[in-house]
Each structure stands twice: as structure tokens, then as C-alpha cells.
Kinemage of the C-alpha trace (Angstrom):
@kinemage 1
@onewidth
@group {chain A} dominant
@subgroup {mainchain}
@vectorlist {calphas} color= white
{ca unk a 1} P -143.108 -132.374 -39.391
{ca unk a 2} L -145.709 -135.435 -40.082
{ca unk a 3} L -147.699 -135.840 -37.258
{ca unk a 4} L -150.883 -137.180 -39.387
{ca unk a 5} L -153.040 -139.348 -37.628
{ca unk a 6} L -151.530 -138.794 -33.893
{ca unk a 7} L -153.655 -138.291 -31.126
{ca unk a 8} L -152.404 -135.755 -28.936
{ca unk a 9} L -153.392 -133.349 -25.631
{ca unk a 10} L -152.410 -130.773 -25.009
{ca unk a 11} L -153.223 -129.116 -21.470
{ca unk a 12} L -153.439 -125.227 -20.781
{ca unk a 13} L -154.599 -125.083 -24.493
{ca unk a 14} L -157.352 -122.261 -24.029
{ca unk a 15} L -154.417 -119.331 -24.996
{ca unk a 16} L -150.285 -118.443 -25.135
{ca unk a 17} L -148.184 -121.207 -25.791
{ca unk a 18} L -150.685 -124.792 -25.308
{ca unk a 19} L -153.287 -122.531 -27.760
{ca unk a 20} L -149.997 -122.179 -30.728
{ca unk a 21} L -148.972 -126.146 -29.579
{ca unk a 22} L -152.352 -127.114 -30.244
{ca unk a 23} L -152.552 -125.133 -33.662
{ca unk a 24} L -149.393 -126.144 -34.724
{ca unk a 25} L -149.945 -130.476 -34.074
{ca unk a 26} L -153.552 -129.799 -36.056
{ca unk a 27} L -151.204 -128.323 -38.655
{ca unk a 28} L -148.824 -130.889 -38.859
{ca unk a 29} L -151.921 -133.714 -38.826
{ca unk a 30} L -153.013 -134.535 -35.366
{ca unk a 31} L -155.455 -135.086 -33.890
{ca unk a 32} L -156.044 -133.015 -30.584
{ca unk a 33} L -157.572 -132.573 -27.421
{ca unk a 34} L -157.547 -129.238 -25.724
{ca unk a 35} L -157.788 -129.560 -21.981
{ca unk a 36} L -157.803 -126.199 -20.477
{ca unk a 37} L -159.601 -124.411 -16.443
{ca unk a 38} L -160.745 -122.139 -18.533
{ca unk a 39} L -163.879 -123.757 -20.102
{ca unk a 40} L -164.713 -120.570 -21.925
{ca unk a 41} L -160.805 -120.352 -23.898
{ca unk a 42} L -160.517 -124.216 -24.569
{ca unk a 43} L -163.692 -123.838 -26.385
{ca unk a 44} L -162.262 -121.039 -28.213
{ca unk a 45} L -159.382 -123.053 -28.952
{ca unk a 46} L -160.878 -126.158 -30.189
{ca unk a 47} L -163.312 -124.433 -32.576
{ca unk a 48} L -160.184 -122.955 -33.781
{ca unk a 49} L -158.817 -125.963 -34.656
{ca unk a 50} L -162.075 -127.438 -36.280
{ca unk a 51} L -162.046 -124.137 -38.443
{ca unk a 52} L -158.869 -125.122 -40.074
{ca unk a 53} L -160.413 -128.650 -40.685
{ca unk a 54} L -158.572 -130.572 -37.784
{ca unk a 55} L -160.234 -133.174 -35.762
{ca unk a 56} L -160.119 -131.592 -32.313
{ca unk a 57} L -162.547 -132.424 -29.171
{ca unk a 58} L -161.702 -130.341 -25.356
{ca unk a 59} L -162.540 -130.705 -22.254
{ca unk a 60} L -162.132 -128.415 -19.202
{ca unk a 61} L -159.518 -129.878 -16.721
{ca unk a 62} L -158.265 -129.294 -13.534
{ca unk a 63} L -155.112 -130.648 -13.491
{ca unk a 64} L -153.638 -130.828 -9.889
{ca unk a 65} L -157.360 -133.271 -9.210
{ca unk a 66} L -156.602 -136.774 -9.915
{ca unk a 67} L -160.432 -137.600 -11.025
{ca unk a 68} L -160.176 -134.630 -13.331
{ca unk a 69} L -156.918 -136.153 -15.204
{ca unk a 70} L -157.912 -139.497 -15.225
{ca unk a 71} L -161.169 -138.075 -16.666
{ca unk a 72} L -159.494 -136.187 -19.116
{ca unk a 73} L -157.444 -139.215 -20.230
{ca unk a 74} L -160.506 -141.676 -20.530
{ca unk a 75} L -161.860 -138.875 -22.898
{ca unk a 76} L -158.722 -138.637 -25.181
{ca unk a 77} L -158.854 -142.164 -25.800
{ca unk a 78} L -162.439 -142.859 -25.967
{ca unk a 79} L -162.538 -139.923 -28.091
{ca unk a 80} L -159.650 -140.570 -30.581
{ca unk a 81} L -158.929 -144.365 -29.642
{ca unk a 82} L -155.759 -143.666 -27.868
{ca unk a 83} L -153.020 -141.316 -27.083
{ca unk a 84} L -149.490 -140.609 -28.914
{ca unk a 85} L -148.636 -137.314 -27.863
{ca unk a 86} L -148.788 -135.217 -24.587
{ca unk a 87} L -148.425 -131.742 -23.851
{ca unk a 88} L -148.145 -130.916 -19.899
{ca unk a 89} L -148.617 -127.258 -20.598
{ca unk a 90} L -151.169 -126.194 -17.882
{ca unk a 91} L -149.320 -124.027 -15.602
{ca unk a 92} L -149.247 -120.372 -13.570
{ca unk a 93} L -147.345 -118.163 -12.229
{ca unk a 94} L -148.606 -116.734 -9.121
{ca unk a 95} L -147.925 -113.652 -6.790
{ca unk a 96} L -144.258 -112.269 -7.146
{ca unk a 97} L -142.830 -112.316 -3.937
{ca unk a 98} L -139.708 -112.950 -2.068
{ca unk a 99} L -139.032 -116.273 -0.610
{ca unk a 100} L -139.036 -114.674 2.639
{ca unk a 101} L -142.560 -113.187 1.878
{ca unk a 102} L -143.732 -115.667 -0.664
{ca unk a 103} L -147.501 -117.088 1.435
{ca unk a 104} L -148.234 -121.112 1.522
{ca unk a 105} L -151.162 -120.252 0.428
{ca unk a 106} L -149.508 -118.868 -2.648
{ca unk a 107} L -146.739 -121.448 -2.889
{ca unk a 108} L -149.202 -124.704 -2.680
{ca unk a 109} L -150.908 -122.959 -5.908
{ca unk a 110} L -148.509 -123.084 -7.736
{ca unk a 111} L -146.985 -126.046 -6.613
{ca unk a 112} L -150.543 -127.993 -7.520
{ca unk a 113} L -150.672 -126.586 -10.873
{ca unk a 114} L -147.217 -126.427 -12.105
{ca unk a 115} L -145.560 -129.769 -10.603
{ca unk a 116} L -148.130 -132.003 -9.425
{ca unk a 117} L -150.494 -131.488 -12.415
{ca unk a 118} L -147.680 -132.750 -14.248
{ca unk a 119} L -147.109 -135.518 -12.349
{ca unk a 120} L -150.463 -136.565 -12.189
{ca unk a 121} L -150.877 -136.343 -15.851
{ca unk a 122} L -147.998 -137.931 -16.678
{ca unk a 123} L -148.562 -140.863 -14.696
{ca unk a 124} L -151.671 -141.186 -16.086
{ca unk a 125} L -150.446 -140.241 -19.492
{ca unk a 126} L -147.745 -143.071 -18.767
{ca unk a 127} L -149.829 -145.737 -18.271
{ca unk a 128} L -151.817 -145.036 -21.233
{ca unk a 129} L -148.499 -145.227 -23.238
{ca unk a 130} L -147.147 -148.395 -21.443
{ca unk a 131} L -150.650 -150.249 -22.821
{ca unk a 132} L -149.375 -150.029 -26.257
{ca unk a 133} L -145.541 -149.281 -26.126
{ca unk a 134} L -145.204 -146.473 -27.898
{ca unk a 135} L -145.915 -142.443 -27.265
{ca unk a 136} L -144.025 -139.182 -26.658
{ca unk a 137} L -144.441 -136.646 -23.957
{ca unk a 138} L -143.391 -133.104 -24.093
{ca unk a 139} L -143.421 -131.011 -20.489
{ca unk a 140} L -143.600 -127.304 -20.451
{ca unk a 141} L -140.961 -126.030 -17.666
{ca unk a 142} L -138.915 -122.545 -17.926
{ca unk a 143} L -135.911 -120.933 -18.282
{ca unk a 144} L -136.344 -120.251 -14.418
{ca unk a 145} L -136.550 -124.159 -14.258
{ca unk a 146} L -132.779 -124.078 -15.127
{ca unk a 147} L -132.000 -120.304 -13.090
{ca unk a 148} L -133.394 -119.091 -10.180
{ca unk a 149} L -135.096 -115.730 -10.738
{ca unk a 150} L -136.044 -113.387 -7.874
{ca unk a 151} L -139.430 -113.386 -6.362
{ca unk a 152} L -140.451 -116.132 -7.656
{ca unk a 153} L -139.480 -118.834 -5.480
{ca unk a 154} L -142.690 -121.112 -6.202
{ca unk a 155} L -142.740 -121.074 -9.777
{ca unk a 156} L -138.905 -121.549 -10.479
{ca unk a 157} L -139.337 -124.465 -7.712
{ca unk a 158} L -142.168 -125.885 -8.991
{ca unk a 159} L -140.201 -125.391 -12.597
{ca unk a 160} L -137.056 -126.990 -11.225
{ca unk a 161} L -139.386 -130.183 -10.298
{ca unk a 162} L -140.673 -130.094 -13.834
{ca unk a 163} L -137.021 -130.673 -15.342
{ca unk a 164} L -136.253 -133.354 -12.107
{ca unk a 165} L -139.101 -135.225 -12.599
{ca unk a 166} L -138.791 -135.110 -17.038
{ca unk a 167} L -135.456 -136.860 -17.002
{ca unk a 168} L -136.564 -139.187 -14.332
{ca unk a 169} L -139.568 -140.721 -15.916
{ca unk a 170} L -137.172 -140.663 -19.710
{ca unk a 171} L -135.084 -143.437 -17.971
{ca unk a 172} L -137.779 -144.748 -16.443
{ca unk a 173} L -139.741 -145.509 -19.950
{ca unk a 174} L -136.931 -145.166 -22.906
{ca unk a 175} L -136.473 -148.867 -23.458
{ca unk a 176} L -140.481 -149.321 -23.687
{ca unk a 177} L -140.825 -147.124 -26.505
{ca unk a 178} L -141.581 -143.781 -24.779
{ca unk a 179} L -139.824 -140.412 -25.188
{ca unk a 180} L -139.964 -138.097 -22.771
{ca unk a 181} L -138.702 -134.302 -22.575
{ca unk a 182} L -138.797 -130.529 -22.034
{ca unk a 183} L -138.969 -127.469 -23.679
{ca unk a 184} L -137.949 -124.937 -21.337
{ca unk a 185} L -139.700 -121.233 -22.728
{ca unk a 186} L -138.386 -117.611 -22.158
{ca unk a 187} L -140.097 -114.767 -22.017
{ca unk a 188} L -142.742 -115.222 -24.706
{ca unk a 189} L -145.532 -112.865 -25.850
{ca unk a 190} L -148.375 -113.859 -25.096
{ca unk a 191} L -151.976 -112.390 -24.170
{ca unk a 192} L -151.839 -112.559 -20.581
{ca unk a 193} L -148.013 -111.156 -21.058
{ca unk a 194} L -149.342 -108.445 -23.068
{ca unk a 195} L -152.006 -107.316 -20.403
{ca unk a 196} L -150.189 -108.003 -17.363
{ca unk a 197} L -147.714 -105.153 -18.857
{ca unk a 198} L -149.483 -102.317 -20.889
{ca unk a 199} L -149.756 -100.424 -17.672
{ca unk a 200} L -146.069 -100.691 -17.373
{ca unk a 201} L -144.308 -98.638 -19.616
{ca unk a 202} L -140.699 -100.051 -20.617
{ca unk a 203} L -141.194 -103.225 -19.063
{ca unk a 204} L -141.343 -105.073 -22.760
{ca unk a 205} L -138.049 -103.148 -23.076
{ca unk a 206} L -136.396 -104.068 -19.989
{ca unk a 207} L -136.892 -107.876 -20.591
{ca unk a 208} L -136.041 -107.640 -24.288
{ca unk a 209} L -132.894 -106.375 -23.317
{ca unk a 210} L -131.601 -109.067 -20.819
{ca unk a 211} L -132.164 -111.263 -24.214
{ca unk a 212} L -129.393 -111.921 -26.202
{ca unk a 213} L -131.482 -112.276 -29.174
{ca unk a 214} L -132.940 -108.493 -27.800
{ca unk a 215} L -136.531 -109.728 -28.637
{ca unk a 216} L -139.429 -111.744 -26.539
{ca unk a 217} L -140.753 -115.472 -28.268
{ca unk a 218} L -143.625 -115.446 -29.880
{ca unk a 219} L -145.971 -118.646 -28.831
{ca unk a 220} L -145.701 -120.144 -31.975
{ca unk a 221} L -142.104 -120.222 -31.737
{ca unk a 222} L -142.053 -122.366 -28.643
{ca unk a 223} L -144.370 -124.639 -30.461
{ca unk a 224} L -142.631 -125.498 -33.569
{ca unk a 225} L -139.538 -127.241 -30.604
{ca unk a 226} L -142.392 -128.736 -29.077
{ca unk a 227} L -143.875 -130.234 -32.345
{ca unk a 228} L -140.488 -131.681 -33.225
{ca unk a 229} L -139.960 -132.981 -29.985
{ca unk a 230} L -143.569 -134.936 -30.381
{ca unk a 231} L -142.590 -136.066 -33.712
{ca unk a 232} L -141.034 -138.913 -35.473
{ca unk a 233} L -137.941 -136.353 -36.380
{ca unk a 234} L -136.706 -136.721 -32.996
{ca unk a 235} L -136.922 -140.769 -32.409
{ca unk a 236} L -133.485 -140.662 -30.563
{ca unk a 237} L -134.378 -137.292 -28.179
{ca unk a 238} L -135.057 -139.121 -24.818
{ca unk a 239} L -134.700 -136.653 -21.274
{ca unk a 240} L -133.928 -133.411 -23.004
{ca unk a 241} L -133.980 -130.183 -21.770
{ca unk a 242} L -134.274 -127.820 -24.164
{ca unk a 243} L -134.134 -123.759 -23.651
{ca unk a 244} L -135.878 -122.146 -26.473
{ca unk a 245} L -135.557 -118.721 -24.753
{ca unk a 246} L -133.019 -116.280 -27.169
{ca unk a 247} L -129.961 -117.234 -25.036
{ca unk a 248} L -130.880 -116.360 -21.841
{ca unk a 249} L -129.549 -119.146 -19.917
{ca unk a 250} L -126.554 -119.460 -22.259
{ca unk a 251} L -125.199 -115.889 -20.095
């Protein structure tokens, strides 16, 4: 894939999946700028990226604050003099709990990150696009965006919304020269996926086995569909949804 020359962002960039989408654009010949909360991890990142000779700039993000988005957009272009490529990636998953049991408090976090920080960068995004007629945009929902999964009500919601509000804006902007799409990850193994279950012993097993494929994504895996998807290899993709999660929603 030829992405030389492309200015992309990529958001939730500081590790897991946006860290491997961000390698894998600088790799193919973009330009990027990692937006991650994390200030300490998008730093990381993007010194990653310069290592490997990529032009690459970050900036820490908050993406469910409107001044923060429009900040980080202002910066992408200013820094790179415009924007090709977006990668909503920022996202969380929360407290597991029932939908009975599930807190606001809980569900409004989640909500903020995961669906309106990708509406608010998309519109943003959008209108960046629009200026020039031409860009792709790549949204990071979830197998549970497709199935429900059990106790977690907020995050296959907010997940749901992701894949709602994807094909929307596709109609919306596929005559002006805009793609729009989703990639839709399984269980991948990542950092945080790695700590969050060393104290659990079988859990890695457990999920591998409700996998057809009988084996968890790596990151880098999930960003090789989202590269295409950004790329000029996929001119006629416009509101897909794409699982890239070993079968498990083909069951």
C-alpha cells in the first residue's frame, strides 16, 4: 500500500491498535499525527515513528472536548498542510457490568469517549475534507458493535453508534470525494490486554477458544485492514463494515 505523502491522524495512538495504525501509515509513506490522553505514550509513539525516519508530530487530545478536537485538527493541518486520512481510534472500555448494574457515571464515560469523540472528530475531520474534496476516514468500532456481549452494555452501545453513525456520514459525503468506513476489531493482544489478564490464569485460553481462528489479533493485524481502507487500493469501499476478528461474528 502507497500512502506516500498523505497526511494522516490517528487518535488513541500512544499504544495497541492506533500505536500499530500509526506505524504501519509511516510505513507505507504518511505522514502522521499521533493524538493520544496519554501525553506520556503519544510521545512514545511519535518518536517511534521519527526513529524509522517518518515525518510524525502528536499532540495530547481529549477527544469527547470540542476545543480539544478542533485544536487537534488546526494542528494536523498547520502542521502537515492538510489532512487525507483519519483514524477515530481513541476509545475505552470501562467497568464490566450488567445493564441492570452498569452506573451513569460509568455509561456517560464511555459514551464521551467511544461515540461522541467520534462524532466530534469526524465532523471536524469532515469539514476539513469537504475544503478540498477529497480524504478517507477509517472508525475503530468492535465486534461487540455488530453483537451484543454481556456486561458491557456501554461499550457495545457506544460501539453500535460507531457503525450507525459510519454508514451515515459515507452517504452523506461519497459523491464529494470522501470515503468513509469501519474496521470492526476482535479480541486483539495488546498491552493493556496483556496486563488486564496475567492475574487471570486461562482467560487468554478461554477467549482464544470462542475464535474460530483459535488465536487473539495481534495490533498490527488490525492495522494492515485499516491501512487499506485509508488507501488508494480501496477507491470504491464507501460505508463498510468490516470484522477483522478470526470469525467471531461469522458464528
Amino acid at each position: 500500500m502507497n500512502l506516500t505523502g498523505k497526511v494522516t491522524l490517528v487518535t488513541g495512538a500512544g499504544s495497541g491498535i492506533g500505536r500499530a495504525v500509526a506505524l504501519r501509515l509511516a510505513a507505507a509513506g504518511a505522514k502522521v499525527v499521533a493524538a493520544d490522553f496519554n501525553e506520556e505514550a503519544c510521545a512514545r509513539t511519535c518518536a517511534e515513528l521519527k526513529k524509522s525516519g517518518a515525518s510524525a508530530a502528536w499532540r495530547r487530545t481529549d477527544v469527547s472536548k470540542t476545543v480539544e478536537v478542533q485544536a487537534l485538527i488546526a494542528f494536523t493541518t498547520r502542521t502537515f498542510g492538510g489532512l487525507d486520512c483519519a483514524v477515530n481510534n481513541a476509545g475505552i472500555q470501562g467497568e464490566l457490568a450488567s445493564t441492570a448494574e452498569c452506573s451513569e457515571e460509568n455509561w456517560d464515560r464511555i459514551v464521551d469517549t467511544n461515540l461522541k469523540g467520534v462524532f466530534l472528530c469526524m465532523k471536524y475531520e469532515l469539514r476539513e475534507m469537504l475544503a478540498h474534496g477529497r480524504g478517507a476516514i477509517v472508525n475503530i468500532a468492535s465486534n461487540f458493535g455488530v453483537v451484543g456481549s454481556p456486561q458491557m452494555p456501554a461499550y457495545s452501545a457506544s460501539k453500535h453508534g460507531v457503525v450507525g453513525l459510519t454508514k451515515t456520514a459515507a452517504i452523506e459525503v461519497a459523491a464529494r470525494g470522501i470515503r468513509v468506513n469501519a474496521v470492526c476489531p476482535g479480541p486483539t493482544l495488546t498491552p493493556l490486554v496483556e496486563a488486564v489478564t496475567k492475574d487471570t490464569p486461562g482467560i487468554i485460553d478461554a477467549i482464544n477458544s470462542r475464535l474460530p481462528i483459535g488465536r487473539m489479533a495481534s495490533p498490527d493485524e488490525i492495522a494492515q485492514a485499516v491501512a487499506w481502507l485509508c488507501s488508494d487500493e480501496a477507491t470504491f469501499v464507501v460505508g463498510g463494515i468490516f470484522p477483522v476478528d478470526g470469525g467471531y461474528v461469522a458464528q
